[in-house]
N, C-alpha and C positions, 0 to 999 in steps of 0.2 A: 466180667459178668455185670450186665444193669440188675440191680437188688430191685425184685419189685419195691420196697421201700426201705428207704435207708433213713432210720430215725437220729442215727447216730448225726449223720448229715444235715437233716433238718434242723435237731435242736444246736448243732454247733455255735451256728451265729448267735442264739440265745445264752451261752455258756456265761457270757461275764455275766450277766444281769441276771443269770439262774444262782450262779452263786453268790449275789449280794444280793438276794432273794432269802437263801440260805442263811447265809449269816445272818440278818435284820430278826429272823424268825427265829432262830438261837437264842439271839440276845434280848430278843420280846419275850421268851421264855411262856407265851400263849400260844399252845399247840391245836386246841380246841373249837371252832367257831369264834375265831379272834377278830382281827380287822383287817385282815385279806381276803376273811373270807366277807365280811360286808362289802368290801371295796370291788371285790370281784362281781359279786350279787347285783349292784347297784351299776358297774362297769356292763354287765352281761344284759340287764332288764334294756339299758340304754341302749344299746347294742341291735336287740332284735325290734325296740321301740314299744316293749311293755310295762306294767306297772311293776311287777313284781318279780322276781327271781328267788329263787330257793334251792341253795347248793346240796347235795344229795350223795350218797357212795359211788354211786353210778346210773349209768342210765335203766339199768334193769330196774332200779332202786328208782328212778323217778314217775319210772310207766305206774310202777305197782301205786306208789305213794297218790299218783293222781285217781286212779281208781279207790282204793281207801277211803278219801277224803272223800270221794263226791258219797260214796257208801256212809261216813261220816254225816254227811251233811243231807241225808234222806234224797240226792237225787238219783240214787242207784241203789241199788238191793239185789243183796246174795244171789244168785241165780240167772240175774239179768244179762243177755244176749251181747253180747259186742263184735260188729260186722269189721274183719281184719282180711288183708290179704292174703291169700291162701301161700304164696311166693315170697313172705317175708321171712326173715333169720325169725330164727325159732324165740328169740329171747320178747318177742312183742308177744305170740302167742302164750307164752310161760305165764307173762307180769299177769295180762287177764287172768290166767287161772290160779294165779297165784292170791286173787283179790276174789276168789271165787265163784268169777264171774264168766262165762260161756262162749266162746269164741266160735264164730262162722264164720267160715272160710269163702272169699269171694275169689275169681279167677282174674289175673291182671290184664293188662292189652299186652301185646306182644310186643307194639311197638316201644313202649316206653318204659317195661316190665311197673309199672306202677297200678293200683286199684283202678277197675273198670268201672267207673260210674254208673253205665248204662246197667251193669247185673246188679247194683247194689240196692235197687227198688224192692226185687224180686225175692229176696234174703230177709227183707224188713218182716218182721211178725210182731204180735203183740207182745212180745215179752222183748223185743229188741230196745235198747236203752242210748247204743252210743256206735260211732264209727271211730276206729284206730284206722288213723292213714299215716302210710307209710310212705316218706320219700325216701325213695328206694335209690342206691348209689350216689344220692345226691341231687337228684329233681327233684322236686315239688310236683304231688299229685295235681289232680284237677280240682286246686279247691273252688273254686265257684261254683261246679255243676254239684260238688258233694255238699255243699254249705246248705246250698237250695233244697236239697234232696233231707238232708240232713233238717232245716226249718219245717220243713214241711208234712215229716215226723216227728218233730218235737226230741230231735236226740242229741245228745252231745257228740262234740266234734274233737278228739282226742291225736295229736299230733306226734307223732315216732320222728324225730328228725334229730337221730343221732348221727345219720350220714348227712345231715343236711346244714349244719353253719352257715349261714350269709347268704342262703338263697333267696331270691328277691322274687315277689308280685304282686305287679302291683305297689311298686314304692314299699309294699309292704314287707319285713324279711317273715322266715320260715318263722315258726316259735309265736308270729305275731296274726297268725290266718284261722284259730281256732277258740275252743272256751279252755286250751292249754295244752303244752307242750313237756317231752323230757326228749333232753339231751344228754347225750356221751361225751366223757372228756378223756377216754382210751386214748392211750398214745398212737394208735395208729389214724385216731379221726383228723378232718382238716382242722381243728382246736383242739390239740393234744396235748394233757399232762403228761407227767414223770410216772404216773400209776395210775388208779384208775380215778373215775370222778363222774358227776352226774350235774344234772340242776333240770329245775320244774320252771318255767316260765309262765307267767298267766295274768290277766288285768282283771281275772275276780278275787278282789281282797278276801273274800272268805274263804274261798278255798286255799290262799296262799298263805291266809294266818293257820288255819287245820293241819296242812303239809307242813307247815314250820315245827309245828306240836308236835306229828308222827315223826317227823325224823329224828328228832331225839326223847324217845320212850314216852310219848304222850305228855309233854310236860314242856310249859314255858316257862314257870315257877320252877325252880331246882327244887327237888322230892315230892312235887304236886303234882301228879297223874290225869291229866283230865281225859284224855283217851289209852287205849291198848294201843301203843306204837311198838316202833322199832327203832335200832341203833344203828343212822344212813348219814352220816353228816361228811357234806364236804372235807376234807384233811386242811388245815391250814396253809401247813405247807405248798399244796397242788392248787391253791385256791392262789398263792402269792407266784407260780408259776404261770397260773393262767391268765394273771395279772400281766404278766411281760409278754406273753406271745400274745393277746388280744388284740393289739392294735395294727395285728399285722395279718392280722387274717382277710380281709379284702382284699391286699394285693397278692396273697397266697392264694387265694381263691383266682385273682385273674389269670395267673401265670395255668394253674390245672387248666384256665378255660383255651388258654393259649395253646396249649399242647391238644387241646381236643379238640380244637379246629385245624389244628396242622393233621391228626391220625383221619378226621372228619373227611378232609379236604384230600389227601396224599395217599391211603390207603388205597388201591384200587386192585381187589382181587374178588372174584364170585365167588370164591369159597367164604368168603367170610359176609357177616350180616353185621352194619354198624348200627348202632345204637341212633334211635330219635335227639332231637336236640333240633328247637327252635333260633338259636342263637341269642334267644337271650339272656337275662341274670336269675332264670331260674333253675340251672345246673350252676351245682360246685364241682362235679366231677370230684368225690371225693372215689369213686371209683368209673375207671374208661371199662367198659364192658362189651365186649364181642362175642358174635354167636356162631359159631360153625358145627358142621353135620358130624367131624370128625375130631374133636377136644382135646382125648388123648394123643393123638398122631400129633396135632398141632403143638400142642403143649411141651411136648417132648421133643421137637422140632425146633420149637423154639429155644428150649432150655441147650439141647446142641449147639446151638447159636448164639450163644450166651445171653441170655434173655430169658429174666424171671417173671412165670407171671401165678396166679392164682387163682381158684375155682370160688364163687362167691353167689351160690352155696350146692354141695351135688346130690344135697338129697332134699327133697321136698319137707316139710313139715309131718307132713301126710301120710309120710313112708318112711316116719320116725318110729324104731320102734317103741320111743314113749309114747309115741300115741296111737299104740297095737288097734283101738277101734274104731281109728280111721283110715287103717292100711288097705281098706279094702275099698274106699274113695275114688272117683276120680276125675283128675283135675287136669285136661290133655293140655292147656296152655301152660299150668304151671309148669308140670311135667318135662315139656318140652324144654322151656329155657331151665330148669335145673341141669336139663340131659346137654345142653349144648352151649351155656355160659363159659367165658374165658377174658380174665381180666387183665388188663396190660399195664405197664409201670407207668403211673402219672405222678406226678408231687412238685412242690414246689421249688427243688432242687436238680429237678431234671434237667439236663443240659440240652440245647437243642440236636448240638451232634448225635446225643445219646436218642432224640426224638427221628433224626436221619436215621440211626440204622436200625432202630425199630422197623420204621415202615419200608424200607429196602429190605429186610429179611422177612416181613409179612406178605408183600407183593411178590417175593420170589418162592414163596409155597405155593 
């Protein structure tokens, strides 16, 4: 059986260095916002070429924390609009409302399942505040057309690039295209901890001194409150984890792009719809995603064949029944690729053999 992803595998090679990772953090006996986790903050800021970093629970924990702040810091207020992709995992849509702020749903292009710039004019109202773009699987949206669009209403430009590590435009990576970014550090992402983990990236000091305060109960002084926060702090431990696998994520990154120019290039069947990809370093392929008319049949198909793949994601936002008053919506591009999305095994431990009989068992359906 190819495991659509085999973590067990990935982190192997990391094993010695995870556990004199372990040990060191034992006998530092600093569990808490120690010096892994600065080390990592200051390793990651470098990384995507920002000023700041700010490690977080998770990435749900970093969308929320950047909305907060900016509410903190008077450029947002309760009620204000924020233009998201209607086709994104539910947890972008959540963090807005979690920060009790208003999400409007945009429809994506079909080709690249990312936000459609061109609808995202027509969305804009005066209570609209900010866009949440999402790189979706691991592209990078179009941020130049959204940046302009974005200037030219006066909004902020909020970056979801939990799928996205190391994507590049522009010289520039993901994290470093907006007025701020949250990442995931989910073991399944291409920068994955042991559990879960987040971080806020951004080069406005003020926001990233505000977010440093929320994440631990409003307070940079121990028992001084200066805001109502919350309790979202990087772990130490997962922080001294991400320390070792960081330097390895670019070439992890090339080997997924490796394999998606081999399924790009070697796949040849009409029943299936591949995915856009310019060829260049603005996909991580932290997921290869294909579209066919018949998913189930395929899927099941495959899995006969031994061959794991996953749905990513089969129900729309929209047609969640959390959000019973918008089931009545609709959104026919979302829609569609919800109805006919099918992801296949990429990672950086995939063998190429294992990349041969992939696409010999997809060409022969």
């Amino acid at each position: 059986m190819i495991q659509f992803l085999d973590l067990k595998k990935i982190n192997a090679p990391y094993e010695t260095a995870l556990q004199e990772k372990l040990k060191l953090v034992l006998e530092n006996g600093w569990y808490i916002l120690g010096n892994e986790v600065k080390v990592f903050e200051s390793n990651f800021a470098n990384y995507c070429g920002t000023k700041h970093c700010i490690g977080v629970g998770n990435g749900f924990d970093a969308l929320v924390l950047i909305f907060k702040a900016y509410i903190q810091l008077g450029k947002l207020q309760k009620g204000d609009e924020v233009i998201v992709p209607a086709n994104t995992y539910i947890a972008s849509i959540l963090a807005i409302m979690q920060a009790d702020l208003i999400p409007v749903l945009v429809e994506p292009k079909l080709e690249t399942y990312n936000i459609n710039p061109d609808l995202i004019q027509e969305k804009v109202s005066s209570k609209t505040k900010a866009i949440l773009v999402v790189h979706l699987y691991g592209q990078l949206a179009e941020m130049e057309q959204i940046t302009t669009i974005a200037i030219q209403n006066n909004l902020l430009v909020i970056e979801d690039a939990a799928q996205a590590h190391g994507s590049i435009s522009d010289l520039r990576k993901s994290g470093n295209l907006s007025n701020a970014a949250a990442f995931s550090f989910y073991p399944g992402k291409n920068l994955g901890c042991l559990g879960d983990g987040g971080a806020v990236v951004t080069n406005d000091t003020e926001l990233a001194k505000v977010i440093q305060s929320l994440r631990n109960y409003g307070s940079e002084v121990k028992y001084q409150n200066e805001f109502i926060g919350i309790n979202s702090r990087l772990d130490e431990l997962q922080a001294a984890f991400l320390n070792v696998k960081l330097p390895s994520l670019d070439d992890e990154n090339t080997i997924r792009r490796t394999i998606a120019k081999r399924y790009l290039s070697e796949i040849k069947n009409d029943k299936i719809i591949l995915p856009f990809w310019d060829f260049s370093e603005n996909h991580v392929f932290h997921l290869f995603v294909i579209r066919t008319q018949n998913r189930n049949e395929l899927q099941q198909y495959l899995l006969d064949n031994g061959i794991q793949t996953m749905i990513h994601y089969p129900i729309p936002p929209h047609q969640q029944k959390a959000f019973s008053t918008w089931n009545h919506l609709s959104f026919p591009i979302t829609e569609k690729i919800h109805a006919e999305v099918l992801s296949l095994p990429i990672s950086p431990v995939m063998t190429m053999d294992e990349v041969d009989f992939v696409v010999s068992i997809l060409n022969q359906y």
